[in-house]
C-alpha positions as CSV (number, residue, x, y, z in Angstrom):
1,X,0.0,0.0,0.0
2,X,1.4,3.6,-1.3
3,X,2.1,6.5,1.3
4,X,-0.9,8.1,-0.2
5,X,-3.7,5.3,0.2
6,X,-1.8,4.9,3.9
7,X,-3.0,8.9,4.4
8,X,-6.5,8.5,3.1
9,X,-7.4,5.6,5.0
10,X,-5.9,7.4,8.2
11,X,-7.9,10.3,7.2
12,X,-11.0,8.3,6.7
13,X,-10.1,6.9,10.1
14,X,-9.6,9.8,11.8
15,X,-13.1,11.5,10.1
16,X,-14.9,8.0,11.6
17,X,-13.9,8.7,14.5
18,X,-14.5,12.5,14.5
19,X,-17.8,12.0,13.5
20,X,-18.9,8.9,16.1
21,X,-17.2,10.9,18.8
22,X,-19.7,13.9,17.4
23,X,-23.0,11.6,17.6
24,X,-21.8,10.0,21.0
25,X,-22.0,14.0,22.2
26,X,-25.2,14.3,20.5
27,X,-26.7,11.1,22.2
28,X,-25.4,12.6,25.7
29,X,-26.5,15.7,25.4
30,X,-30.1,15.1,24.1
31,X,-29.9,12.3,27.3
32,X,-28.9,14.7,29.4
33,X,-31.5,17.4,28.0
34,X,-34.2,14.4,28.5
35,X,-33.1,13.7,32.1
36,X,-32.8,17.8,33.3
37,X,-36.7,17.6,31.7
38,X,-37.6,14.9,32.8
39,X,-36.3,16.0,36.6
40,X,-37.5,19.4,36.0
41,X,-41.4,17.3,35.8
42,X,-40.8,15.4,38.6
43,X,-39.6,18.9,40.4
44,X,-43.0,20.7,39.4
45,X,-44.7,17.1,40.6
46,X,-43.3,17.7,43.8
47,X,-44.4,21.4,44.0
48,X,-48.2,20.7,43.1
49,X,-48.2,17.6,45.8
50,X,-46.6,20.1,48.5
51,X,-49.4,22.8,47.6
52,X,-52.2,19.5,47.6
53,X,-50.7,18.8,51.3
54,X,-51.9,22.3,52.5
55,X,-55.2,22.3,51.1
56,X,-57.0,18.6,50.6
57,X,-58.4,16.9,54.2
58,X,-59.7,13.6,52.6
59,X,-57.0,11.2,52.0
60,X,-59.0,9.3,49.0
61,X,-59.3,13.2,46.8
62,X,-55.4,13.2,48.5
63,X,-54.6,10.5,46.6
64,X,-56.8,10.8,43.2
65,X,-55.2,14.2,42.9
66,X,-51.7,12.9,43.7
67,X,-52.0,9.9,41.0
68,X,-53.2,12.7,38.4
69,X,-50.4,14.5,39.4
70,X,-47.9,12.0,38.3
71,X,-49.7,11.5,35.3
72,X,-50.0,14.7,34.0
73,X,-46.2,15.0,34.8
74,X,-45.8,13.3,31.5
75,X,-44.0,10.2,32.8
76,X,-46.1,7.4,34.3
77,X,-48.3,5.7,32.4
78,X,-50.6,4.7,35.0
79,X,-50.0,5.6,38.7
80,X,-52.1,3.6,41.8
81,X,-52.6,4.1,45.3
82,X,-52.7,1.0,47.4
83,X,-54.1,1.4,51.1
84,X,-53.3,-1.4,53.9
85,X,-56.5,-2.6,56.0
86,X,-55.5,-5.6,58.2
87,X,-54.7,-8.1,55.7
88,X,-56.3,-6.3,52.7
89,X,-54.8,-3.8,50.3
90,X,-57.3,-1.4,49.0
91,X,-56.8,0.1,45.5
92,X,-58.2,3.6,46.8
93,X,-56.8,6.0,43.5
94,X,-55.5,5.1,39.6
95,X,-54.9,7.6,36.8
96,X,-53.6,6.9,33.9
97,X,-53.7,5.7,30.1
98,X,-52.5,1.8,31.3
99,X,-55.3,1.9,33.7
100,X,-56.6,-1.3,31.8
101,X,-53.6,-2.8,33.7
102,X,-55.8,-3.5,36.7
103,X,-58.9,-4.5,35.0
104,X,-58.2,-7.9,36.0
105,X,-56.5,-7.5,39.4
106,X,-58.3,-8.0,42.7
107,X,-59.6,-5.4,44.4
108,X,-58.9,-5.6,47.2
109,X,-55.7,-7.5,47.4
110,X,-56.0,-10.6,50.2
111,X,-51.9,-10.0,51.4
112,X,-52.8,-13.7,53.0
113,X,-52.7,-15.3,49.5
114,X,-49.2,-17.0,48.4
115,X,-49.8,-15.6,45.0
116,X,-49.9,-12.1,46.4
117,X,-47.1,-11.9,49.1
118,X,-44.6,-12.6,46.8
119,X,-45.5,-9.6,45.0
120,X,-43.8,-6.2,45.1
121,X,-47.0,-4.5,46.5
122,X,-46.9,-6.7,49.3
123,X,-43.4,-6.7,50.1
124,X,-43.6,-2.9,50.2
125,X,-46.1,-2.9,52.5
126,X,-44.9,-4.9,54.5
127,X,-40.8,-3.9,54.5
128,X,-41.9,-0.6,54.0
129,X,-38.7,-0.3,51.9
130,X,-39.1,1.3,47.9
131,X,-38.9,-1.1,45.3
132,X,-38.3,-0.8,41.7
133,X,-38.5,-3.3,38.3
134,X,-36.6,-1.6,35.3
135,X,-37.5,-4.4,33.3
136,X,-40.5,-5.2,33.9
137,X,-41.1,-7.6,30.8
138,X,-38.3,-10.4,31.6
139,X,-38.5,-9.9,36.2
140,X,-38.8,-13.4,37.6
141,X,-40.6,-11.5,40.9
142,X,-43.1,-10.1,38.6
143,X,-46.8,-10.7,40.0
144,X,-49.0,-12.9,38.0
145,X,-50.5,-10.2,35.9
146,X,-47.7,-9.2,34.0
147,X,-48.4,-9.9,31.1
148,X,-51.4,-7.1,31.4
149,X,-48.9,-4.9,31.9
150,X,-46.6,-6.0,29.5
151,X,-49.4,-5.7,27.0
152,X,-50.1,-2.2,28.1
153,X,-46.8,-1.1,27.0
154,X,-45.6,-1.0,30.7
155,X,-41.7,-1.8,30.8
156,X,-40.9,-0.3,34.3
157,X,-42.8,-0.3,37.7
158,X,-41.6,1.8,41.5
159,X,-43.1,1.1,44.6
160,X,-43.0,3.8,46.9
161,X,-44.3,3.5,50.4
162,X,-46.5,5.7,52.0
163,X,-46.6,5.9,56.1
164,X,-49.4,6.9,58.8
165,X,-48.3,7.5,62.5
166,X,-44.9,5.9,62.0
167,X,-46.4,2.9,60.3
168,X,-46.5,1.4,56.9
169,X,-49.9,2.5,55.5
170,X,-49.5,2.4,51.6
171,X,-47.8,2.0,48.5
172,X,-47.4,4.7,45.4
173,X,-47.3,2.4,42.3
174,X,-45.8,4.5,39.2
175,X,-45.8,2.6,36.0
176,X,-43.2,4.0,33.2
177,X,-43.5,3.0,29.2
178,X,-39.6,2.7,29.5
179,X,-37.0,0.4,30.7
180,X,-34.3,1.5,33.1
181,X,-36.6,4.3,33.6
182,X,-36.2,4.7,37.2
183,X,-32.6,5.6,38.2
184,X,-31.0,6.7,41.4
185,X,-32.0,10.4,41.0
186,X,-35.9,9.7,39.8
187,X,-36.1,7.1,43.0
188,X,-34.6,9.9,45.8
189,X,-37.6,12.5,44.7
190,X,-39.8,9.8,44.3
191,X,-39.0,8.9,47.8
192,X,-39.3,12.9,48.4
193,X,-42.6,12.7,47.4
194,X,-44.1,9.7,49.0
195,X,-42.5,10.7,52.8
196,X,-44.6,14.4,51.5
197,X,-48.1,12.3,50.9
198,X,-47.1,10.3,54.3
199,X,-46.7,13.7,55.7
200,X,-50.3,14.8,54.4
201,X,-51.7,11.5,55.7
202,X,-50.4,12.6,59.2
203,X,-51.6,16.3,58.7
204,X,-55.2,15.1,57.9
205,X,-55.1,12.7,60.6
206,X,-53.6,16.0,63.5
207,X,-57.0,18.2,61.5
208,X,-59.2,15.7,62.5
209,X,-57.8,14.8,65.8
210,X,-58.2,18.7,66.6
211,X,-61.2,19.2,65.0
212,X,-62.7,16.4,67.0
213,X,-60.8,17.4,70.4
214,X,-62.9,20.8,69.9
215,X,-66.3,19.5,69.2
216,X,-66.0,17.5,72.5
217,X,-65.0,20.7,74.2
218,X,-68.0,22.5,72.7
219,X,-70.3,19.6,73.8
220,X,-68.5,20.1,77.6
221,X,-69.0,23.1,77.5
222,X,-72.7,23.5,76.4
223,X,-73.2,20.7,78.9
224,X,-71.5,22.6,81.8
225,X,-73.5,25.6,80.4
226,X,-76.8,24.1,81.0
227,X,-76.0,23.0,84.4
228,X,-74.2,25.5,85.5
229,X,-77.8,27.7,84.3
230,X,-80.2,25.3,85.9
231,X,-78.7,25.0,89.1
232,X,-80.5,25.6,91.9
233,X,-78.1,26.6,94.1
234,X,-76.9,30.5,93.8
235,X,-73.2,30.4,91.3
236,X,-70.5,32.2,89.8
237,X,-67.2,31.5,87.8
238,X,-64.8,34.7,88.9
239,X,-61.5,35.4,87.5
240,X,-58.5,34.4,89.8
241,X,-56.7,37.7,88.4
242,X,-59.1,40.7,89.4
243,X,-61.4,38.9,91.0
244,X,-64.6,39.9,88.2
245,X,-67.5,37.9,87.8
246,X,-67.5,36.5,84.4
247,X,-70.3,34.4,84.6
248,X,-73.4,34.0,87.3
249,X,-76.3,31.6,87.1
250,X,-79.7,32.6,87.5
251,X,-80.0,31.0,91.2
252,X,-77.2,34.0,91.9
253,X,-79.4,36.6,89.9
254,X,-82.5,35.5,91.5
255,X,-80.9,35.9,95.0
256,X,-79.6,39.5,94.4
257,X,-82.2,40.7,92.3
258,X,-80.2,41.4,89.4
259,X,-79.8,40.0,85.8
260,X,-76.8,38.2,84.4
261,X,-75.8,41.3,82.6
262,X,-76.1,43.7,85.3
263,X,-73.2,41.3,87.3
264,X,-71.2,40.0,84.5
265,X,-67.9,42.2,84.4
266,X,-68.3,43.4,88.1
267,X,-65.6,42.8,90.5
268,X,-67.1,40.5,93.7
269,X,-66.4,43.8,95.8
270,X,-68.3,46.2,94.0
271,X,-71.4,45.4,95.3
272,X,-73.5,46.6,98.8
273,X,-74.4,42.8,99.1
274,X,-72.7,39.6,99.0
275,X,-69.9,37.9,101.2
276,X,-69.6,41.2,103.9
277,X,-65.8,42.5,103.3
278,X,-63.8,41.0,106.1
279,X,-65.1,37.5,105.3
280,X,-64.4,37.8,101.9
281,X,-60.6,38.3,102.2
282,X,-60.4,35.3,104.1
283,X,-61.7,33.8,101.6
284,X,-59.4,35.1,99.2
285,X,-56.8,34.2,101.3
286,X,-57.7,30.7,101.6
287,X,-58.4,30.4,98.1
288,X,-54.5,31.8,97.0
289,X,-52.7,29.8,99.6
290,X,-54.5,26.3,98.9
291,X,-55.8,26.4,95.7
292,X,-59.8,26.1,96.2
293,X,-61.8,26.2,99.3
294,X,-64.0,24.0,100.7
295,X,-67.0,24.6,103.5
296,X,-66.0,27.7,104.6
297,X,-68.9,29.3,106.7
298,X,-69.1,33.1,105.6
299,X,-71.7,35.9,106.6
300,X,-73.7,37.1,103.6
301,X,-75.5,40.4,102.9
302,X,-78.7,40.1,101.2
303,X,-80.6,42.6,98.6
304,X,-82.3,43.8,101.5
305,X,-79.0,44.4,104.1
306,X,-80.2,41.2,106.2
307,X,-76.9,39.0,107.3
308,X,-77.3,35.6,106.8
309,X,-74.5,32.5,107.5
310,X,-73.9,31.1,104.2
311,X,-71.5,27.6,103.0
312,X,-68.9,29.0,100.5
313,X,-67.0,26.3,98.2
314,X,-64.6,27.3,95.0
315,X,-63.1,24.8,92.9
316,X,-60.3,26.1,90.0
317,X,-61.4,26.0,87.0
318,X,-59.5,27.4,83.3
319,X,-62.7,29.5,81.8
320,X,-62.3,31.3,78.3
321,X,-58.5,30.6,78.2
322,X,-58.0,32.3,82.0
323,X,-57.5,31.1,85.1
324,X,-60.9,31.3,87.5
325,X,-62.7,29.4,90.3
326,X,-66.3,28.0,90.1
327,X,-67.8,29.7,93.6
328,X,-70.8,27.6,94.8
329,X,-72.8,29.4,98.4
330,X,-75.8,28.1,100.3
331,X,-77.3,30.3,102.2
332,X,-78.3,29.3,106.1
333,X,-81.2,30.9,107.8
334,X,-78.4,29.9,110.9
335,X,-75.7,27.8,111.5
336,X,-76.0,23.9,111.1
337,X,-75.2,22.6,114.7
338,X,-72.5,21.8,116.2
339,X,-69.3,20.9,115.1
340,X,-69.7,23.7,112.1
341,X,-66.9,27.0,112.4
342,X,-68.3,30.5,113.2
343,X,-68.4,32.7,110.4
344,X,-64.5,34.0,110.1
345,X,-64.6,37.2,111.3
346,X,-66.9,36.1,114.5
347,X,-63.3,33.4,115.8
């Protein structure tokens, strides 16, 4: 072979090379294009499930919404939401063009049955641990209804759990149209987004919790309402801090002559009747240093001046977010007998 040929095939060589070097950088770089796109879906995916968190209190719409989501992110081809309930899966959300995928799988899923612990559905739920087939069509640990997925166009499935209270509560299944489509990076957000639904789960579960606590605080307090209103025995709840009557029942109002509004607001010293002064700081007194009082025989001023004995008791009690006392007096036309104090002032 002459010099020249020698220089035209090293040319041609060089070229060859030149130009699969050139196409190699092509194929990356519309790769790496394709992966920066496809993360920058899986990144908005994130940011619509973090704004669903905020605003959706039903788990199932939770979960409808979040499979659309993933869908509309352009990348799975069907996406499914499987709840645990003892020893049954419940498919509670699908979206999805492959939905025909599940026309033929149980609903819900008996986690007893050999044929479906071996599955990846069941393994997640109960591991708890993501799980991933990147090819799909030839996986040995594939379920039994494979080839409905296979025939769907589905090449690559990811498990991601989904937790309640600590506990395993639920599998994300995301179906891709690719194999290999699930690498390292995809899986971590993925991951991101499943601890963000467990996180919702929690957050729905803390709304109702509170929501629940406060109805049974209502229904106390409508209850302690009513009996505080209907008792026949002469009541007020007074403020610890100043002392003010912030609520009197109509035994109290009957007794004075007055109506609830005329004494709400009123400090317990601003009026001509009542506990007479001196008795009254020891009552205060008593009440500061042990924390309620209990039998304590007082003299009390009627709407017409007359001083009658009267049975004071105050228990503590938090009222409208302050600290008061629930003050309870019976009024004695004299003293019991023996064995009962004289009136404080009177020792």
């Amino acid at each position: 072979m002459s010099a020249a040929s020698l220089l035209v095939l090293l040319m041609a060589a060089c070229i060859a090379a030149l130009l699969w070097g050139l196409a190699r950088q092509r194929r990356a770089h519309r790769a790496a294009l394709a992966q920066a796109e496809r993360m920058g879906r899986v990144l908005l995916t994130m940011a619509r499930a973090n704004r669903l968190v905020l605003r959706i209190d039903d788990e199932r719409a939770l979960f409808h919404e979040a499979c659309q989501i993933c869908v509309d992110a352009g990348d799975a081809a069907l996406a499914a939401v499987y709840l645990r309930d003892g020893d049954l899966a419940h498919r509670v959300a699908f979206a999805g063009p492959a939905a025909e995928v599940l026309r033929n799988v149980p609903d819900p899923l008996d986690l007893r049955l050999p044929e479906v612990q071996g599955t990846y559905t069941a393994r997640v739920l109960r591991d708890g641990r993501s799980a991933v087939s990147n090819n799909y069509v030839l996986d040995a640990q594939a379920g039994r209804w494979r080839e409905e997925a296979v025939a769907q166009g589905i090449r690559a499935i990811a498990w991601i759990p989904i937790c309640r209270g600590g506990e395993v509560a639920g599998t994300l299944m995301l179906c891709a149209r690719l194999p290999d489509f699930f690498d390292d990076e995809l899986m971590a957000r993925l991951e991101e987004l499943g601890a963000d639904l467990s996180f919702a789960l929690d957050s729905v579960d803390s709304r109702r919790a509170r929501a629940a606590a406060l109805r049974e605080i209502e229904a106390g307090r409508d209850r302690f309402q009513r009996l505080f209103d209907a008792a026949p025995v002469p009541m007020a709840i007074v403020s610890v801090e100043d002392r003010r009557i912030v609520e009197a029942n109509q035994a109290l109002c009957r007794r004075y002559g007055k109506t609830v509004q005329e004494v709400a607001g009123t400090t317990t010293a601003s009026h001509a009747y009542g506990v007479i002064a001196e008795d009254r700081d020891v009552f205060y007194r008593v009440l500061g240093t042990q924390g309620r009082v209990t039998d304590m025989v007082v003299r009390l001023r009627d709407a017409a001046g007359t001083i009658h004995p009267a049975v004071l008791n105050a228990e503590p009690l938090e009222y409208m977010g302050r600290p008061c006392c629930l003050i309870i007096s019976l009024e004695l036309q004299h003293l019991p007998g023996p064995g009962w104090p004289e009136p404080p002032s009177a020792r």
